[in-house]
TORVOKOL-579624 format. One line per field, with one value per atom (N, C-alpha, C): chain; atom name; x, z negated, y negated. Coordinates in pm, 1 decimal. Layout:
BEGIN
mol	A,...
atom	CA,...
X	X,...
Z	Z,...
Y	Y,...
// end
This chain:
BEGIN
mol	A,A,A,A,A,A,A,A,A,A,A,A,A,A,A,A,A,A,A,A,A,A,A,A,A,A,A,A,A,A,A,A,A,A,A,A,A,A,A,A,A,A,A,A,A,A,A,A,A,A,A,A,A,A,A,A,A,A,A,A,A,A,A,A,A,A,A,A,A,A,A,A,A,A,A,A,A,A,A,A,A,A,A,A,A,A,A,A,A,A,A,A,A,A,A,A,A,A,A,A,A,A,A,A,A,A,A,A,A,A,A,A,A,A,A,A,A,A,A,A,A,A,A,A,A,A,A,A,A,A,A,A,A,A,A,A,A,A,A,A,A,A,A,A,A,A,A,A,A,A,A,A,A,A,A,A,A,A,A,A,A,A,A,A,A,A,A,A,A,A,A,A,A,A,A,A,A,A,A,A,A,A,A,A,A,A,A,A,A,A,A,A,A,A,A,A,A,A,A,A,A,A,A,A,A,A,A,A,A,A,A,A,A,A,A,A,A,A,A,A,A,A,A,A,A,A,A,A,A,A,A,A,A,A,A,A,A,A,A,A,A,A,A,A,A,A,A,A,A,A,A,A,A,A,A,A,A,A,A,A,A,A,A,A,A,A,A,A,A,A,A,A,A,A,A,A,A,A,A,A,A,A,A,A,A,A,A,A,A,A,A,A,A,A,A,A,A,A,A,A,A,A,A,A,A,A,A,A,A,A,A,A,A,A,A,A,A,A,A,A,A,A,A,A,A,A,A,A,A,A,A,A,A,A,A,A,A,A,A,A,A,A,A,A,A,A,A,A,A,A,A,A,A,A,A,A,A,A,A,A,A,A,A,A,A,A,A,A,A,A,A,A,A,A,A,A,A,A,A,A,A,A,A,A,A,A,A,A,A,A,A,A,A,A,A,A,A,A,A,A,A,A,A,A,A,A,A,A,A,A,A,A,A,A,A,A,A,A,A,A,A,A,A,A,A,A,A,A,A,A,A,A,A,A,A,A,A,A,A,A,A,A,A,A,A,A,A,A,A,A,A,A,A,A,A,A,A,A,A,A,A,A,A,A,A,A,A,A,A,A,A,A,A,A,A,A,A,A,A,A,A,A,A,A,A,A,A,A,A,A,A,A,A,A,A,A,A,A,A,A,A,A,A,A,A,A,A,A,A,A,A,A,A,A,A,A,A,A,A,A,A,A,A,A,A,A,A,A,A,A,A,A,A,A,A,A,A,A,A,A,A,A,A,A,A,A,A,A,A
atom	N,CA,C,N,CA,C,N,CA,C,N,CA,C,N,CA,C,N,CA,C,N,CA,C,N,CA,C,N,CA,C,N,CA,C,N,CA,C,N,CA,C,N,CA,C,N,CA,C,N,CA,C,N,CA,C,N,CA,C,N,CA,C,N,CA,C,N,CA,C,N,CA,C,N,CA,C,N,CA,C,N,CA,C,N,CA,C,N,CA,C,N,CA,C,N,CA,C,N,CA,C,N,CA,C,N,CA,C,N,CA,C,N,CA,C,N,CA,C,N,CA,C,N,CA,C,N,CA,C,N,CA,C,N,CA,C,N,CA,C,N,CA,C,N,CA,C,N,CA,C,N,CA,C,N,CA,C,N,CA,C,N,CA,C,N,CA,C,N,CA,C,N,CA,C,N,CA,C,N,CA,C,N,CA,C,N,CA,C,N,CA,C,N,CA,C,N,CA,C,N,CA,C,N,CA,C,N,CA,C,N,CA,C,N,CA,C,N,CA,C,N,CA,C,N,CA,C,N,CA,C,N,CA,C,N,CA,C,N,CA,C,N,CA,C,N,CA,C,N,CA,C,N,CA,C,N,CA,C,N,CA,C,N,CA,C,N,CA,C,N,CA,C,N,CA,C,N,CA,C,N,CA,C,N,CA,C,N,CA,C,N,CA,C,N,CA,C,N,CA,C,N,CA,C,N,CA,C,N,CA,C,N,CA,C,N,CA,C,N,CA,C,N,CA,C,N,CA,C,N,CA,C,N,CA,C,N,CA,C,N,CA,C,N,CA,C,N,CA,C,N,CA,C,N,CA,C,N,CA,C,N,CA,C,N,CA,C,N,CA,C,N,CA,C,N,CA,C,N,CA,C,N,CA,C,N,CA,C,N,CA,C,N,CA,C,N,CA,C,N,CA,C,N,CA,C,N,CA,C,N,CA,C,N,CA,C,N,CA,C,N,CA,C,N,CA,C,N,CA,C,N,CA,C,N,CA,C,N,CA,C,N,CA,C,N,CA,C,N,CA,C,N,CA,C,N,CA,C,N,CA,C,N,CA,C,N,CA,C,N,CA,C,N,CA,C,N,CA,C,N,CA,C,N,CA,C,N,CA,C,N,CA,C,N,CA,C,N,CA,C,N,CA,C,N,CA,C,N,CA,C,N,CA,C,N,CA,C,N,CA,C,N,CA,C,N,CA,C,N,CA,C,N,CA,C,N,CA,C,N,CA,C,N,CA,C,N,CA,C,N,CA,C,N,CA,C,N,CA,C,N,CA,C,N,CA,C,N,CA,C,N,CA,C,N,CA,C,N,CA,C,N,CA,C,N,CA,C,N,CA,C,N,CA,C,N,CA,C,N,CA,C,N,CA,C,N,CA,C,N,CA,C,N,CA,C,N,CA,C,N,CA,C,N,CA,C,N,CA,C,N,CA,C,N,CA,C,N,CA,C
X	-3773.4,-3686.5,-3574.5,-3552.8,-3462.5,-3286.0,-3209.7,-3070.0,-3031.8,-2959.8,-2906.9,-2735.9,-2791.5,-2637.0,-2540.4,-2615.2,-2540.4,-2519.1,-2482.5,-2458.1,-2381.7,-2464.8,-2455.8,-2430.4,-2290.3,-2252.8,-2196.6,-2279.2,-2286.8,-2250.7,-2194.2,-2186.6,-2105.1,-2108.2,-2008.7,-1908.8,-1806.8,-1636.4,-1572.2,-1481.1,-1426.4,-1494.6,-1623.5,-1685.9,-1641.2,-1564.4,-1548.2,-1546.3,-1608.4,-1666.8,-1600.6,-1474.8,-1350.6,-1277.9,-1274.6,-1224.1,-1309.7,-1420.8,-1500.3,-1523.7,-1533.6,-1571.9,-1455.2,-1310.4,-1165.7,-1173.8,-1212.1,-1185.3,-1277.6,-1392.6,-1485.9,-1452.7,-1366.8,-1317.7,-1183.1,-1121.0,-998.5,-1015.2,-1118.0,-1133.6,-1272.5,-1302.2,-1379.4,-1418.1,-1285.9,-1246.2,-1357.5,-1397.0,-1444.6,-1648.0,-1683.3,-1805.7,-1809.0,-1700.3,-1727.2,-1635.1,-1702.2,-1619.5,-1685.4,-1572.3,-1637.8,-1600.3,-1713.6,-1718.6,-1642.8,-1572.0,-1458.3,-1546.0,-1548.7,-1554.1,-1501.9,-1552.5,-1461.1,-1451.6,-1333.7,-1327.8,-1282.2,-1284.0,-1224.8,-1059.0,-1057.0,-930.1,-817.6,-704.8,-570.5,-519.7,-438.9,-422.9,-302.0,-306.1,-161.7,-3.7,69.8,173.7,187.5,96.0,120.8,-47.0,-104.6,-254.5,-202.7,-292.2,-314.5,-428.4,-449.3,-598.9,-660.1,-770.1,-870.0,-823.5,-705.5,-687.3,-602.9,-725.0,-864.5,-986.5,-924.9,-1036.0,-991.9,-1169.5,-1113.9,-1083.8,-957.6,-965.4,-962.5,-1047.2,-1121.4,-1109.4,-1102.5,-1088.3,-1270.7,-1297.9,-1425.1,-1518.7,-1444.5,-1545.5,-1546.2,-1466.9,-1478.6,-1582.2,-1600.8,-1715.5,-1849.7,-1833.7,-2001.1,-2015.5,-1922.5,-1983.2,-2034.7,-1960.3,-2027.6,-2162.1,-2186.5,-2284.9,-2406.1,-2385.1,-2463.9,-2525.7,-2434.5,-2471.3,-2554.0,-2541.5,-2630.0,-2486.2,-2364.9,-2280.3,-2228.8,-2227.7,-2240.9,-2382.6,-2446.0,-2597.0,-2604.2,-2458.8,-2526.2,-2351.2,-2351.9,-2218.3,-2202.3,-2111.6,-2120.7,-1989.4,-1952.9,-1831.5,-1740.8,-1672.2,-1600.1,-1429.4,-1436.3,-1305.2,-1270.7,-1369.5,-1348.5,-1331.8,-1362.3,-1336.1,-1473.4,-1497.2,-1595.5,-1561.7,-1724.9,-1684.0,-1805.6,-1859.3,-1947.3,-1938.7,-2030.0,-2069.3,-2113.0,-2020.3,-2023.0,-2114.2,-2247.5,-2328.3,-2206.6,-2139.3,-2050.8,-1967.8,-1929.5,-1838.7,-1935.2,-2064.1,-2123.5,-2154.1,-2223.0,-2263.3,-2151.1,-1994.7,-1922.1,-1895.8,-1906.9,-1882.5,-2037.3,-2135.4,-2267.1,-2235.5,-2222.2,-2200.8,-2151.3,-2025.5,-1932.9,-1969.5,-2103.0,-2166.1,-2129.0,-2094.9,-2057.2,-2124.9,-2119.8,-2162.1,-2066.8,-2174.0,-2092.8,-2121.2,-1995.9,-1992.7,-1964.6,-2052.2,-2025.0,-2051.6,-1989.4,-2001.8,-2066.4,-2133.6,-2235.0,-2313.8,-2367.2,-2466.1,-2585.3,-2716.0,-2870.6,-2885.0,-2790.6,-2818.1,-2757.1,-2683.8,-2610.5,-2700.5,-2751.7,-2832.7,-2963.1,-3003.0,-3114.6,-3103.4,-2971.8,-2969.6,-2904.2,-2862.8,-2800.3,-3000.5,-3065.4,-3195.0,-3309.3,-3255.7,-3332.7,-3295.1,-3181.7,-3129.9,-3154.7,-3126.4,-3126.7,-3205.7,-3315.0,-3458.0,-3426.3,-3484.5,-3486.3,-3473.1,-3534.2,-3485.0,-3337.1,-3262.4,-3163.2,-3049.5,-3095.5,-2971.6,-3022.4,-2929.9,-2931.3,-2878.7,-2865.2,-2840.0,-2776.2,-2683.6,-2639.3,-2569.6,-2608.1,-2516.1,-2489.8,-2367.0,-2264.3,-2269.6,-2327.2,-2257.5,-2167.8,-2085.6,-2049.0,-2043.7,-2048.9,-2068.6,-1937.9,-1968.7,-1935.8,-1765.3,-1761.1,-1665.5,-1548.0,-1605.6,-1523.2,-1474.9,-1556.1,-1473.9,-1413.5,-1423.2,-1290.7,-1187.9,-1169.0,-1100.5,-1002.4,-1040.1,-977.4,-944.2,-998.1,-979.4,-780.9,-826.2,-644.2,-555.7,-635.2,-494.4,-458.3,-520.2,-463.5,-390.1,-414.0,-277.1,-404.1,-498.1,-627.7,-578.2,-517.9,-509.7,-616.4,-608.9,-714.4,-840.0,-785.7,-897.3,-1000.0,-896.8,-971.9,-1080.7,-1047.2,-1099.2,-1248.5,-1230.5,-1305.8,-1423.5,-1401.3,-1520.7,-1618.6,-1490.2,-1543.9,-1640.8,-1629.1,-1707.5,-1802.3,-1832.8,-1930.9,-1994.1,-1994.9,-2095.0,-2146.2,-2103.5,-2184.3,-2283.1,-2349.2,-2498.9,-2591.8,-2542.7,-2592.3,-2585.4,-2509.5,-2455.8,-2573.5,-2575.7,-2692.3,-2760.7,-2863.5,-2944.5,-3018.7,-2914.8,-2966.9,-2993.1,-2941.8,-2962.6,-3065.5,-3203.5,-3373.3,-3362.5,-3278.0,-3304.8,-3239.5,-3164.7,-3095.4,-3162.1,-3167.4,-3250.4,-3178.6,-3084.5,-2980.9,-2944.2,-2897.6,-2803.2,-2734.8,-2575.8,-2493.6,-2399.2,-2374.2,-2314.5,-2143.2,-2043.9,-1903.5,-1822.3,-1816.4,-1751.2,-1600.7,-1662.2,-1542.2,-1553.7,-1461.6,-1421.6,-1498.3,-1424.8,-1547.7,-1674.4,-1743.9,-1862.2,-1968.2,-1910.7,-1969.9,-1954.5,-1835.4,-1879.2,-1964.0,-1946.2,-2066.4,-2178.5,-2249.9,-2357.0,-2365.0,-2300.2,-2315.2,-2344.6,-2267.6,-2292.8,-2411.9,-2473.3,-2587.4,-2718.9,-2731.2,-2805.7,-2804.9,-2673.7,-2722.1,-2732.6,-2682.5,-2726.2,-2851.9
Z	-13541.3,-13535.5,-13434.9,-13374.3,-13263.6,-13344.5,-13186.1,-13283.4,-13248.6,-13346.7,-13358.9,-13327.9,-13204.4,-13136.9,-13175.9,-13215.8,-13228.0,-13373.6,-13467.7,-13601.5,-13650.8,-13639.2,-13701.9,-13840.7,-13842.3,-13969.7,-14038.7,-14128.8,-14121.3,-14300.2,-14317.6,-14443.0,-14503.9,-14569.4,-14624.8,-14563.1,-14547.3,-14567.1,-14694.9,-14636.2,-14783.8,-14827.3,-14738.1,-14784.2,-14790.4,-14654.7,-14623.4,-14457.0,-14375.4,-14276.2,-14191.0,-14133.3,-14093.6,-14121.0,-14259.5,-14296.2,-14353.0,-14330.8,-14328.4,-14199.6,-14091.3,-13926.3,-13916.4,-13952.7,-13867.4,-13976.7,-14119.3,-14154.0,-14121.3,-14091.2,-14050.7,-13902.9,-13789.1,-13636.5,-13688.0,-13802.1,-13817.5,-13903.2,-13984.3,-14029.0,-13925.3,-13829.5,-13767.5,-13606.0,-13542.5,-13450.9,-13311.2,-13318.4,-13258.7,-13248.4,-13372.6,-13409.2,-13373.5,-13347.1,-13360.0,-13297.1,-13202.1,-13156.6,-13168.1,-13090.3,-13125.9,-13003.8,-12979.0,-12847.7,-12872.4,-12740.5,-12713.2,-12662.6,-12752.8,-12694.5,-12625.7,-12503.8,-12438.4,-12467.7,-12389.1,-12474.6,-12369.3,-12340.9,-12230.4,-12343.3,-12447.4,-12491.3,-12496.4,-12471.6,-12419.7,-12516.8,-12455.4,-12542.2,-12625.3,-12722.8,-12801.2,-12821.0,-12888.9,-12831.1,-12886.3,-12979.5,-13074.9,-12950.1,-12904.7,-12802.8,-12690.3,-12632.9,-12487.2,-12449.7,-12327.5,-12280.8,-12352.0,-12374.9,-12444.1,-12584.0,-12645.8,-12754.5,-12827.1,-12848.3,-12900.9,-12858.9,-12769.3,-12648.7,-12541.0,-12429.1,-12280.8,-12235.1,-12196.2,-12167.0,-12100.8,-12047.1,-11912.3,-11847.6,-11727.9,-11694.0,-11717.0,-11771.8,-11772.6,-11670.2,-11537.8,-11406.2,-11418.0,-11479.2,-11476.4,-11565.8,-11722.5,-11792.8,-11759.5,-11699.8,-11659.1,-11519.3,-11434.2,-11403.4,-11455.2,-11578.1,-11637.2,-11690.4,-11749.0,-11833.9,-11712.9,-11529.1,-11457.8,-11456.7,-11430.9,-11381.2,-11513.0,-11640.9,-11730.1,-11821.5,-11773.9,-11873.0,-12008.4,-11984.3,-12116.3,-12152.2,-12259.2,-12336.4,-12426.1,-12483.7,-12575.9,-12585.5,-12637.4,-12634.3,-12709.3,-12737.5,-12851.2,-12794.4,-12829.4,-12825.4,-12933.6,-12943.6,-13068.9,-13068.3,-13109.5,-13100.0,-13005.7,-12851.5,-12790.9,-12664.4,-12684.9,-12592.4,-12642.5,-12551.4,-12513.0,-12577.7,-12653.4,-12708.0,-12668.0,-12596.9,-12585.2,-12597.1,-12615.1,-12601.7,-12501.5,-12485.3,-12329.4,-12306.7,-12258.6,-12275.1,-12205.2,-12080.7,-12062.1,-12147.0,-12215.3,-12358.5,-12481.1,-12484.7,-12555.6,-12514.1,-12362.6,-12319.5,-12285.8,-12238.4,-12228.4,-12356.3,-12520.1,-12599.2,-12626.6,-12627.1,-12641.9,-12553.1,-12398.6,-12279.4,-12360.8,-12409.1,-12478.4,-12595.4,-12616.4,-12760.1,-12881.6,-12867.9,-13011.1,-13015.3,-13180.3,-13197.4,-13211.7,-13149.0,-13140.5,-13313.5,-13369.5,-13443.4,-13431.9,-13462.6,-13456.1,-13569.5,-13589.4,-13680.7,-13581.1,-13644.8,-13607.5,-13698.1,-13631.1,-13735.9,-13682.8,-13748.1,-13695.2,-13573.5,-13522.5,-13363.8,-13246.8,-13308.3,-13188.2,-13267.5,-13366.2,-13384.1,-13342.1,-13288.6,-13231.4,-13069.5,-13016.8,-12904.1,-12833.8,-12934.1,-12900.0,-12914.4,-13003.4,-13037.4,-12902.6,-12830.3,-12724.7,-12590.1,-12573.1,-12508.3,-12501.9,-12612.2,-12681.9,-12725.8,-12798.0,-12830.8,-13019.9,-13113.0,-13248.5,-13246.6,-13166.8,-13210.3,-13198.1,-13151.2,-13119.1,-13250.3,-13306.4,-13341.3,-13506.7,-13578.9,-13746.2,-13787.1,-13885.7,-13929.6,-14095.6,-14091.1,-14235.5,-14304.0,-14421.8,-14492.1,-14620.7,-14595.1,-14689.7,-14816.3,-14919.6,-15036.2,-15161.1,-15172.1,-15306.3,-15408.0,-15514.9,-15629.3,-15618.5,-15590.7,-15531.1,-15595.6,-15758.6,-15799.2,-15720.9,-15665.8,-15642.8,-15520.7,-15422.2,-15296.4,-15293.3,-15404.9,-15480.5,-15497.4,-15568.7,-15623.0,-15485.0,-15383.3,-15275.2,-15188.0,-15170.0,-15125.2,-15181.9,-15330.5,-15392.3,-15395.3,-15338.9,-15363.0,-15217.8,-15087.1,-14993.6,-14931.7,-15042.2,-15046.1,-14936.9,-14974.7,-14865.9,-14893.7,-14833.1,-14832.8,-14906.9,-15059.3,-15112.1,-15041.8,-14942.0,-14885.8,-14805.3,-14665.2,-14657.4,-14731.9,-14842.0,-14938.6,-15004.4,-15023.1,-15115.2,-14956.4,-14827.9,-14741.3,-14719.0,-14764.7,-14686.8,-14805.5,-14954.8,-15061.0,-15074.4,-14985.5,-14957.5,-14882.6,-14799.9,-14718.3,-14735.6,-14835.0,-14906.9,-14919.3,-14987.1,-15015.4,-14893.3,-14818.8,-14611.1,-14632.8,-14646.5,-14545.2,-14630.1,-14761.3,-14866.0,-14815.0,-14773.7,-14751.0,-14650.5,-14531.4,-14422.1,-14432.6,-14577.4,-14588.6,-14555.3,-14579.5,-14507.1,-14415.1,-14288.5,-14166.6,-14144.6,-14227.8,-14214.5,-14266.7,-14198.2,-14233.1,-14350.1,-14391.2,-14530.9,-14594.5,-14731.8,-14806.7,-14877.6,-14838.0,-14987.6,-14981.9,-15165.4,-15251.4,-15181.3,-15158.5,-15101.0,-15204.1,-15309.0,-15435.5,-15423.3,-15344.1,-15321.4,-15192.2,-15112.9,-14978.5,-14935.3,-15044.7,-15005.8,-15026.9,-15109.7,-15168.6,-15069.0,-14975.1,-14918.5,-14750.9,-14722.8,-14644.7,-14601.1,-14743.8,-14777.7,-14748.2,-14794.9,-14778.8,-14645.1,-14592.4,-14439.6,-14319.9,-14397.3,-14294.4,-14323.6,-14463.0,-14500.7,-14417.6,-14385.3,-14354.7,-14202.0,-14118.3,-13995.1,-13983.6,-14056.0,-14054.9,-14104.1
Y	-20936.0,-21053.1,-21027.4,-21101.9,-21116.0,-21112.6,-21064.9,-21115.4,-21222.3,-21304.8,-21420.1,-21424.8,-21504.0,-21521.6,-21633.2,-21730.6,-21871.4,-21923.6,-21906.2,-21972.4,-22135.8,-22179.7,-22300.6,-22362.7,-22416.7,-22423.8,-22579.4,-22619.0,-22759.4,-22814.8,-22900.4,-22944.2,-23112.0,-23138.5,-23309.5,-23209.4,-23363.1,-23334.5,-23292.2,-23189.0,-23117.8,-23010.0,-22927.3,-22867.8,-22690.2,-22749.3,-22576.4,-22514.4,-22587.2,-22585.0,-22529.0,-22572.1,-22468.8,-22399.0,-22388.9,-22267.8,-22169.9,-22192.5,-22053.2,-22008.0,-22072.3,-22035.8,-21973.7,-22073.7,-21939.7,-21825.3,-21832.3,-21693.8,-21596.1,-21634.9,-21518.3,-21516.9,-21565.6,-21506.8,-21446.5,-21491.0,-21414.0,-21293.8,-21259.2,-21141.5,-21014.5,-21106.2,-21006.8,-21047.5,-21047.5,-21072.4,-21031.2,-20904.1,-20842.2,-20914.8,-20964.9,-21005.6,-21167.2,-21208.7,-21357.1,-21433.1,-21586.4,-21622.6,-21775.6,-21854.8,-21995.9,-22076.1,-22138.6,-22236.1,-22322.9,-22372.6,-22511.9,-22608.6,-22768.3,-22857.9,-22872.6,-23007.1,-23063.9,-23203.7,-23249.4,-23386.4,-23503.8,-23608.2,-23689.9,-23737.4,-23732.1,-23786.0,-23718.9,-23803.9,-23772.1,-23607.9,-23530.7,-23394.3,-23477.7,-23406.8,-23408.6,-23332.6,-23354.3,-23256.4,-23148.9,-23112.4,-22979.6,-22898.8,-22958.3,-22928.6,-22829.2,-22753.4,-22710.3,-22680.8,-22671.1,-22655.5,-22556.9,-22566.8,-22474.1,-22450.1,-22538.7,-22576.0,-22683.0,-22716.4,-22662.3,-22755.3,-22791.1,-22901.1,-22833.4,-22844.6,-22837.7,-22990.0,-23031.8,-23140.9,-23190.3,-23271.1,-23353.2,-23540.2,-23512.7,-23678.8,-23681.5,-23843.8,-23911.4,-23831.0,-23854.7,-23776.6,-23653.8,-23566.0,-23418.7,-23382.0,-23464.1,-23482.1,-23468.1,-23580.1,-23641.8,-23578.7,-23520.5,-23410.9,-23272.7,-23236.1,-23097.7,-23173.3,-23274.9,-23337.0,-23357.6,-23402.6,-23404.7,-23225.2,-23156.9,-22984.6,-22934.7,-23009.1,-22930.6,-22856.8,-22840.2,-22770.2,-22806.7,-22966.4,-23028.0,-23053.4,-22975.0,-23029.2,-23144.4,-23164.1,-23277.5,-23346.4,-23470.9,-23531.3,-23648.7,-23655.3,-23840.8,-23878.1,-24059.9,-24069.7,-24131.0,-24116.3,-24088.9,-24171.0,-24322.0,-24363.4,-24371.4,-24367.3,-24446.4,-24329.4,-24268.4,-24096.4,-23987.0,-23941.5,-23835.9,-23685.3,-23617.5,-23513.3,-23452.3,-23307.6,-23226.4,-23111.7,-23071.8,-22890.4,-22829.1,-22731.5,-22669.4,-22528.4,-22535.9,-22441.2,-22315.4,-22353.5,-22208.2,-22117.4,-22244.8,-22174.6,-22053.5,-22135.4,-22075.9,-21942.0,-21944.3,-21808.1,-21697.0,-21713.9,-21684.5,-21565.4,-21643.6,-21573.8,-21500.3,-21547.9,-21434.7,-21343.4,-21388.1,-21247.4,-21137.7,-21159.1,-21078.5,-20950.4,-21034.4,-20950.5,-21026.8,-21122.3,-21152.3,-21304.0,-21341.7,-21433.5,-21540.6,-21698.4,-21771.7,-21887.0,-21950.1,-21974.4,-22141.0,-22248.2,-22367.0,-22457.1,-22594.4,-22649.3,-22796.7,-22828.5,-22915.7,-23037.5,-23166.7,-23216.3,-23195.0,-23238.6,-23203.8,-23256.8,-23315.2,-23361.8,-23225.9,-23189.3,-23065.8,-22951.4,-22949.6,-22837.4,-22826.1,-22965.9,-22955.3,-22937.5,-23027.5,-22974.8,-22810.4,-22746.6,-22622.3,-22536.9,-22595.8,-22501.5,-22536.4,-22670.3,-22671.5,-22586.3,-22606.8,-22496.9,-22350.8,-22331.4,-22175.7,-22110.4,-22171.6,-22181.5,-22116.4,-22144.9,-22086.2,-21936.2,-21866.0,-21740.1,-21685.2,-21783.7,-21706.2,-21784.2,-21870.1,-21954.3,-21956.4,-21942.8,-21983.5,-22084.8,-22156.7,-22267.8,-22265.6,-22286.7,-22272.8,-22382.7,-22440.8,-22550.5,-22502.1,-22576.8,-22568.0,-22634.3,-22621.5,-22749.7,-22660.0,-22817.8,-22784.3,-22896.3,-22883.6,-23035.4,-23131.1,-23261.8,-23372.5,-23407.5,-23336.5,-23325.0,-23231.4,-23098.0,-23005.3,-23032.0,-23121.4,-23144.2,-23236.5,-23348.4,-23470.8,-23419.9,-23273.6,-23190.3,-23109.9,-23087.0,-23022.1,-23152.8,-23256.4,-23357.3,-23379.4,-23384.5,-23425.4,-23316.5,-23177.9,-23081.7,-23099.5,-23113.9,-23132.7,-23298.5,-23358.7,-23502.7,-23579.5,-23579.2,-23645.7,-23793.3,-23894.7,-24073.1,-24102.2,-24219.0,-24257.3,-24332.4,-24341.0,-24463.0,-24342.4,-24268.4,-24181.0,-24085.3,-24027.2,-23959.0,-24060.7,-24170.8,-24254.8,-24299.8,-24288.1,-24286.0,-24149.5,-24068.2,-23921.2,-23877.5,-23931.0,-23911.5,-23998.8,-24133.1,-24204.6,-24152.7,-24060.5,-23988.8,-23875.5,-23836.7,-23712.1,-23728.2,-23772.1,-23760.5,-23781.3,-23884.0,-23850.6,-23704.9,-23656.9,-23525.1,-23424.6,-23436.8,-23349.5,-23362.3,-23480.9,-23495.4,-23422.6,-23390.6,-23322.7,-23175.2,-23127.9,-22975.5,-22936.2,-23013.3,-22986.0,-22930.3,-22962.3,-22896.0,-22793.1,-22772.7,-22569.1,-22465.7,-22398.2,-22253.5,-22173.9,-22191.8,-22132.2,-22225.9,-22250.5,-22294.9,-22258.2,-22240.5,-22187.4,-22265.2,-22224.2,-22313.2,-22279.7,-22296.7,-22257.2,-22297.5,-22243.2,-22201.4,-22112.9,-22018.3,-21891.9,-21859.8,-21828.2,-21809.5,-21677.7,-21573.6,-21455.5,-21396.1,-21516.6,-21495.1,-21580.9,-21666.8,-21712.3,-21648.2,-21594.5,-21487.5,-21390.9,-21344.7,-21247.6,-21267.1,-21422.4,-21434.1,-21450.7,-21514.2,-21535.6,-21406.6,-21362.9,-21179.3,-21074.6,-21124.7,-21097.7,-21182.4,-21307.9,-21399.1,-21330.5,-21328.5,-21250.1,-21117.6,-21017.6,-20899.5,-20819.6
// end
């Protein structure tokens, strides 16, 4: 079996998804890194380049998207969001793995690129109650909260196409498994 450079990490809202990617680059700095979108929308004032967008005029875009540097892209509220194959290889060059959160559409286009041996796939669940439950300790807006729990069961649904599933119960139990799955 080949090693696996690219980890793919996918799940509902509220699941876990970024805060398991920064704690596994913040507890193992050296093993892991994570590709920068780029984005055509305006930066913000807490933002700077390469964070946590590279950020691009329309033409600077769809030129990386002509050269092949953007593989795949959606738009989103009205502004442009892709994945930058340089970003990715940048952090493999390095030796380390790259760590992304994704839906089955960027996981299929990072696997065309990249081809299956190189890339894993992992989702996240947890019971529909418990991410209601983190939803209200972080003061989530009712309305917000009451869409982002309408799309759960979408989001279950897609677990079929990940090569792992764990439950994200505990922060370091699901680490664990994760460093088990690529090691």
């Amino acid at each position: 079996m080949s090693k696996k450079s690219i980890v793919i990490i996918e799940g509902p809202s509220g699941v876990g998804k970024d805060t398991i990617i920064n704690e596994l680059i913040k507890r193992y700095p050296e093993k892991f890194g994570k590709p920068i979108n780029a984005t055509t929308r305006a930066m913000r004032e807490n933002e700077s380049q390469n964070n946590p967008y590279l950020f691009l005029s329309e033409e600077e875009f769809f030129k990386k998207r002509a050269s092949g540097d953007i593989f795949e892209h959606t738009m989103r509220h009205g502004t442009y969001r892709g994945m930058q194959k340089s970003s990715f290889d940048s952090i493999i060059n390095s030796g380390k793995i790259a760590l992304r959160d994704c839906d089955v559409n960027g996981l299929n286009a990072i696997k065309q690129v990249y081809g299956d041996d190189l890339v894993t796939s992992v989702f996240l669940t947890a019971p529909k109650e418990e991410i209601k439950k983190r939803f209200i300790s972080r003061n989530e807006p009712e309305e917000s909260m009451n869409a982002r729990l309408k799309d759960y069961d979408s989001y279950i649904e897609n677990a079929k196409y990940f090569d792992h599933i764990i439950e994200n119960m505990n922060i370091d139990q699901t680490i664990e498994n994760i460093l088990k799955i690529i090691d």
